[in-house]
N, C-alpha and C positions, 0 to 999 in steps of 0.2 A: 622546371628547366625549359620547359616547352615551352610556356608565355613568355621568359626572359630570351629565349632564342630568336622568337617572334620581333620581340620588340628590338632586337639589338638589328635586324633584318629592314624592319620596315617602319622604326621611328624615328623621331629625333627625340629622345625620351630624356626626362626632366623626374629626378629621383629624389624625393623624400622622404624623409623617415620622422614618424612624431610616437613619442611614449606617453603622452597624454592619457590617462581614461575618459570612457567616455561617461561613466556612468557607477554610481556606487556598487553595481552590481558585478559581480565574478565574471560571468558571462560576457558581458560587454564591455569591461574589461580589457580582453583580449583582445577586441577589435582596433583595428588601427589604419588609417589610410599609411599606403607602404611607397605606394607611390603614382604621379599622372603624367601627362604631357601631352602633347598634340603631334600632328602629322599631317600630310597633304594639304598645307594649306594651299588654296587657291585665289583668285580673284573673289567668289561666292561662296567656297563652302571651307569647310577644317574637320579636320576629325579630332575626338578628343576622348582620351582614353583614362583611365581611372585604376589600380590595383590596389585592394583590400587584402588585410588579413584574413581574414574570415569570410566564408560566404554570406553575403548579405548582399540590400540592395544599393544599387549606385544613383548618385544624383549629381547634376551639372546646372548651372546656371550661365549666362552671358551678355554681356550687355555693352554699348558703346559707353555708357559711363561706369566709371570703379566702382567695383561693387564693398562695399566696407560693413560689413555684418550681416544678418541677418534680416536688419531692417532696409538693407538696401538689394538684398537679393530680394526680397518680396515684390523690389520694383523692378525690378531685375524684365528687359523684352523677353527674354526666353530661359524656360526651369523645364529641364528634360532629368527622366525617372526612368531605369530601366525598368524592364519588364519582366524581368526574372531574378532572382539572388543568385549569384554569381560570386568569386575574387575580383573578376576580370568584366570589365564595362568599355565598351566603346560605342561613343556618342558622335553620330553624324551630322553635323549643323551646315544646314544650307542659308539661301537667300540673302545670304550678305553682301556687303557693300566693296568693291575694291577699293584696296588704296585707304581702308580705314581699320583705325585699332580698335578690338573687343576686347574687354575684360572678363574674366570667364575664373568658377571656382567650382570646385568640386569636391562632394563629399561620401563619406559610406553611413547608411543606413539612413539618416535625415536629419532635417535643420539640425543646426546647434553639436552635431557631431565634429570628429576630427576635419579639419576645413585644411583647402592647400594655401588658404588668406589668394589675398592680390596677384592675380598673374593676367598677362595680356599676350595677342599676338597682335598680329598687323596683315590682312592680306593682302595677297601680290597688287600690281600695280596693273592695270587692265591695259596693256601696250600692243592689243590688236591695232589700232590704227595705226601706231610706230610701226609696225611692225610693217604691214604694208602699205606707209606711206600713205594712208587713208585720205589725207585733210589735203593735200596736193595731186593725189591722183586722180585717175577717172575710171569711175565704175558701168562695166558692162552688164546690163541685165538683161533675161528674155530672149524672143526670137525663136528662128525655126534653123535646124544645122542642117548640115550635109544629106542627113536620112529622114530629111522630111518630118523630121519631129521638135515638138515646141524643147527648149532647153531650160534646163531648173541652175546647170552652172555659173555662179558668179566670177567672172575673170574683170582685175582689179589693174591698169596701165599706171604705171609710173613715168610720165614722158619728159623727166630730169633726167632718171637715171636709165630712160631708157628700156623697164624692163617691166616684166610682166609678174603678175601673183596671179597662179591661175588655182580653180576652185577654192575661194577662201572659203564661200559659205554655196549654198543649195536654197533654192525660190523652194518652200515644202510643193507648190502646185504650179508646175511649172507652164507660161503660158506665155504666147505668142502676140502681139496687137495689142498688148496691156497698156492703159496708160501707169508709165512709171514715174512717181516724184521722189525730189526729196525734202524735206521738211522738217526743222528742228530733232535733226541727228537724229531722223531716221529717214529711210527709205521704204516709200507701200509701194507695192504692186497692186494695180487693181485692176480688175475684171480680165477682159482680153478674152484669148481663145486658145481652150486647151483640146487636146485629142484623146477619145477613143474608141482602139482601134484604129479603121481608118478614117474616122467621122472626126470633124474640129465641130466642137459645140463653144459657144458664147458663154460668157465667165460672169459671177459678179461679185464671185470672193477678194477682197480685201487682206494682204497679208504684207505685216510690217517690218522690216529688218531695224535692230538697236545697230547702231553701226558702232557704235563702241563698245557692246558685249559682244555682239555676230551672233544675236538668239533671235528669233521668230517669233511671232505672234498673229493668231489670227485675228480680225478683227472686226466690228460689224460688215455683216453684206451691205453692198449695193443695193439701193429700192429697186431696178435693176439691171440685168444684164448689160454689158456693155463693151464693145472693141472696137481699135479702132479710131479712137475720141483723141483729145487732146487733155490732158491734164499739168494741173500748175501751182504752186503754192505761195499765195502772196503776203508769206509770212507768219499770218495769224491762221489761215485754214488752206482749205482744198479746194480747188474749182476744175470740172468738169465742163466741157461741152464736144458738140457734134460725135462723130459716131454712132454703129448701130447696136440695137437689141437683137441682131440675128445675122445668121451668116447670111442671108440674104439681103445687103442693101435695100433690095426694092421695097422689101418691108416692112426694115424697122429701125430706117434712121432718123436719127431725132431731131424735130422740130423743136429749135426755139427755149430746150431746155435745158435748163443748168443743171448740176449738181453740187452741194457743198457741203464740204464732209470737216467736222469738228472732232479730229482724234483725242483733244484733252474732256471730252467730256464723258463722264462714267470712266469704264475700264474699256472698253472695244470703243468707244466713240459712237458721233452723229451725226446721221444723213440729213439731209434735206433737198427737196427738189423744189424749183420753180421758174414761170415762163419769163425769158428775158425780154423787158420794153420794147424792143428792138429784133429785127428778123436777124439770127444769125445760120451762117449757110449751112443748109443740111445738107452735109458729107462728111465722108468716110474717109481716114489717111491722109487727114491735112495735116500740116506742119505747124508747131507753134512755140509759144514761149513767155515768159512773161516778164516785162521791164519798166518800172518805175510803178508797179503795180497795174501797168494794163497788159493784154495779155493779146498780142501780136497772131495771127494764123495768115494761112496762105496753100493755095494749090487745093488738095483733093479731089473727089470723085464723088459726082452730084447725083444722089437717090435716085431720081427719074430716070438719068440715062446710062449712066454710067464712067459719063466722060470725064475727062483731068481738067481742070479749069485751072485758070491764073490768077486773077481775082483775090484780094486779103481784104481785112479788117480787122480793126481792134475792136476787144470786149473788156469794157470796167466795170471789177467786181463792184466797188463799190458805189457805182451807178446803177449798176443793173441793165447796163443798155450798152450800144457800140455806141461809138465815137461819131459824129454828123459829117467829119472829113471822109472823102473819097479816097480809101486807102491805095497807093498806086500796085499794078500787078507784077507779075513777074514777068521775065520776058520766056517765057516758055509755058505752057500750060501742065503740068503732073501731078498727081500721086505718088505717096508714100515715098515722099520730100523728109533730106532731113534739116531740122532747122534749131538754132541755137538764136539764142541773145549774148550778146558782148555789152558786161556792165562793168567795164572797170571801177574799183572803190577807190579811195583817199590813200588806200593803206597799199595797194597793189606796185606792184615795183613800175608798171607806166600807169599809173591813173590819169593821166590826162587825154589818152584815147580816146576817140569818138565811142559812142554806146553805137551799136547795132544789132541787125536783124539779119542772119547768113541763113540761106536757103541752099542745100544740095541735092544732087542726083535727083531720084525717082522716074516714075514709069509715064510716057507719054501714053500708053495705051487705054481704049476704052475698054471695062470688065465689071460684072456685078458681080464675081464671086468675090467669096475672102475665105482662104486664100486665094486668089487672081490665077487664073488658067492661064493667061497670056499676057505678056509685058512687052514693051519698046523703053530698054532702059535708057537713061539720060547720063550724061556729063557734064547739064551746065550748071551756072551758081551764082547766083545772085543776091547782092548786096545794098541794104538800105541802113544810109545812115540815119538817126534821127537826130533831132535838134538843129533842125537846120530848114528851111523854107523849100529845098526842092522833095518833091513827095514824088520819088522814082528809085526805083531797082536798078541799080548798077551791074551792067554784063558784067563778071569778071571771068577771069582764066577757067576755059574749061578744065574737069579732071581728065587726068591722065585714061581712065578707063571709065566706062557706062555703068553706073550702078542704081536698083533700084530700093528701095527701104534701106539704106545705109543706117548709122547712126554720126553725129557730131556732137564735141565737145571742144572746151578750151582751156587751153594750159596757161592760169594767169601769171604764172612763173616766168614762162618759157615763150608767153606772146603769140602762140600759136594756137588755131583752130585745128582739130585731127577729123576725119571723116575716118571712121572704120567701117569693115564689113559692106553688106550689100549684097545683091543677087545679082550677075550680069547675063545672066539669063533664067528663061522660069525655071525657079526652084535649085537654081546651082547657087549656093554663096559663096562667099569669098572671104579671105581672112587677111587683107590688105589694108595697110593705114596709110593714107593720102595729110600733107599738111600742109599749110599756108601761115607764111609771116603776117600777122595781124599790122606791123607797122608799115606793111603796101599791101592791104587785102584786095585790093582793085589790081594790084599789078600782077601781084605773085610772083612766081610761079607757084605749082604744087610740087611738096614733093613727096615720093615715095618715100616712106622710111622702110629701113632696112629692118627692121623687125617687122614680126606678122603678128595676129593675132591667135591665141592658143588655141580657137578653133571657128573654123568661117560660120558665121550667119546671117540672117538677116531679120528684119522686122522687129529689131529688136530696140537697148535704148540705152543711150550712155549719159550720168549723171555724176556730178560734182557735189562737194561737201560745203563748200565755200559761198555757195550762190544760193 
């Protein structure tokens, strides 16, 4: 009465009764499968429970194709045995597939015994991204909060509806100056700078978000350390450049090397480093991005001095070298700039938009720490179109307020660029979202939206699922 209370509790239970023998013998005889079914199923796992007459032992098979006797249980992906003789067996089956049907049978004592034949479920349908609007919105990663600490919360904007999903998921090592990508429906975090205590040490862990399960995974390290950099995905892999090996700028920002990281190979993936044809700048907290497969930067803070420069270039992957065009500057010289590409597709509701390169906020000040003792934040923002013969940065409408490390993104929905967050002075962030009509980025205005962010930072980095 106690298993039958249970199950009436906590299954959805599926009763059968068979008078079959199993066996010419008395003894076995009396055994009988009396009854099974399943419970919790979820996206990846089901439970699946088993009651015998008799104590003996239980066994479960499963598989995405029907299993139809004994010679197809043999092929069966998975044949689970308890482990003790029991009436009563429940089989826990993880690592499954959302959104697909298993056939599953089960029996008392072994092959060829009382069988429950054919039965399937279906597990649930994986509607984390429905859910928060995943493939439309813009995801916040990283940065430093209020309390001077790197943040591990992921808060997820919807700028349709206006509204916010705050902590869907948790960065497991949560870190500051990371370069964040995204890439074939996932998102890495990689290296950056995490705190302990009151010390920020340089990162070179590697850690992936499935954006459509919301699980984790670690994944190969960095050859190594690195924050600071710029990172980009031009589809097929991962590219790395500038940034340092140490929280000291002066001595260990990289000269001239790439990095390129191939996650489909093995199970953690593959690093490789090597020197680009071509000088590209050694600094820290420049801005960048990457479009038509070359990958656009601009601004940062130059190893030697410490100073914010204005100065860009493009780097192709697939060249291995910058571009021979003298890429125009910005009209302000900063640091820890935030910067986006606007690529309209075919499919987007304005695809016929110019593609650009928007550069915002950051720190006019000279500093070799990271994080930066003193800042002179910026408001202004500048806009390069490409495809077009004049090779210049367009002044546009200052922000409403000075910010420095912001983040930006773009709503190809809604036409709009968002700037969130930022520090507008050392070490205070802000939790304000600024936006502009892409269809007069030169005019603007900005405007404040009237929501905030779930909580102010800075240094941190906003990415999209579509791009």
């Amino acid at each position: 009465m106690k298993f039958i209370l249970i199950i009436n509790l906590s299954f959805l239970f599926l009763f059968n009764c068979y008078n079959s023998p199993l066996s010419d013998t008395e003894a076995i005889e009396k055994l009988k499968l009396e009854g099974f079914g399943l419970s919790n199923v979820g996206e990846t796992s089901a439970h699946i429970f088993v009651l015998c007459s008799e104590k003996t032992n239980g066994l479960m098979a499963f598989s995405e194709l029907p299993l139809n006797g004994i010679g197809a249980l043999l092929g069966a992906d998975n044949v689970r045995v308890s482990i003790r003789e029991g009436k009563e067996h429940l089989f826990m089956v993880d690592g499954l597939k959302p959104n697909t049907r298993y056939y599953y049978q089960v029996y008392c004592k072994e092959l060829g015994g009382v069988s429950s034949g054919n039965q399937s479920f279906v597990t649930t349908s994986n509607d984390f991204l429905d859910r928060i609007n995943g493939l439309r919105s813009i995801w916040i990663l990283g940065g430093i909060g209020s309390n001077f600490e790197p943040l591990g919360m992921i808060d997820v904007y919807d700028p349709i509806d206006n509204r916010w999903f705050e902590n869907v998921s948790q960065i497991p090592t949560p870190r500051a100056f990371a370069q964040i990508v995204y890439h074939k429906g996932y998102i890495f975090v990689i290296g950056g700078a995490t705190k302990v205590g009151s010390s920020w040490l340089q990162s070179r862990i590697v850690e992936r978000l499935d954006t459509a399960r919301n699980e984790w995974k670690r994944m190969a390290d960095m050859p190594i350390d690195l924050q600071g950099g710029i990172g980009v995905s031009n589809g097929e892999e991962i590219y790395l450049i500038s940034g340092s090996t140490t929280m000291d700028m002066t001595t260990g920002t990289i000269l001239n090397t790439v990095f390129r990281f191939n996650p489909s190979v093995g199970s953690t993936g593959q690093w490789s480093q090597y020197t680009s044809n071509n000088a590209i700048f050694p600094r820290l907290d420049m801005g960048g991005c990457i479009m038509n497969g070359s990958l656009f930067f601009s601004g940062g803070r130059l190893y030697s001095d410490g100073n914010a420069y204005a100065t860009s270039d493009v780097y192709l992957p697939s060249a291995n070298s910058t571009t021979t065009l003298v890429e125009a500057s910005i009209n302000q010289a900063r640091h820890g700039v935030a910067t986006v590409c606007y690529n309209p597709k075919s499919t987007d509701p304005y695809p016929n938009d110019s593609q650009a390169f928007l550069v915002v906020g950051g720190s006019t000040a000279s500093n070799f720490n990271q994080p930066v003792t003193a800042i002179a934040p910026s408001s202004s923002y500048d806009y390069y179109r490409t495809g077009i013969n004049s090779n210049i940065f367009q002044a546009g409408p200052t922000l409403p307020a000075s910010v420095y490390y912001p983040s930006i993104e773009i709503s190809y929905q809604n036409r709009r660029a968002y700037v969130m967050g930022g520090s507008t002075s050392i070490n205070i962030p802000t939790d304000n979202i600024y936006s502009i009509d892409l269809a007069n980025p030169i005019g603007g205005p900005w405007r404040l939206e009237s929501i905030k962010m779930p909580r102010p930072r800075f240094a941190h980095k906003a990415v999209i699922l579509s791009r």
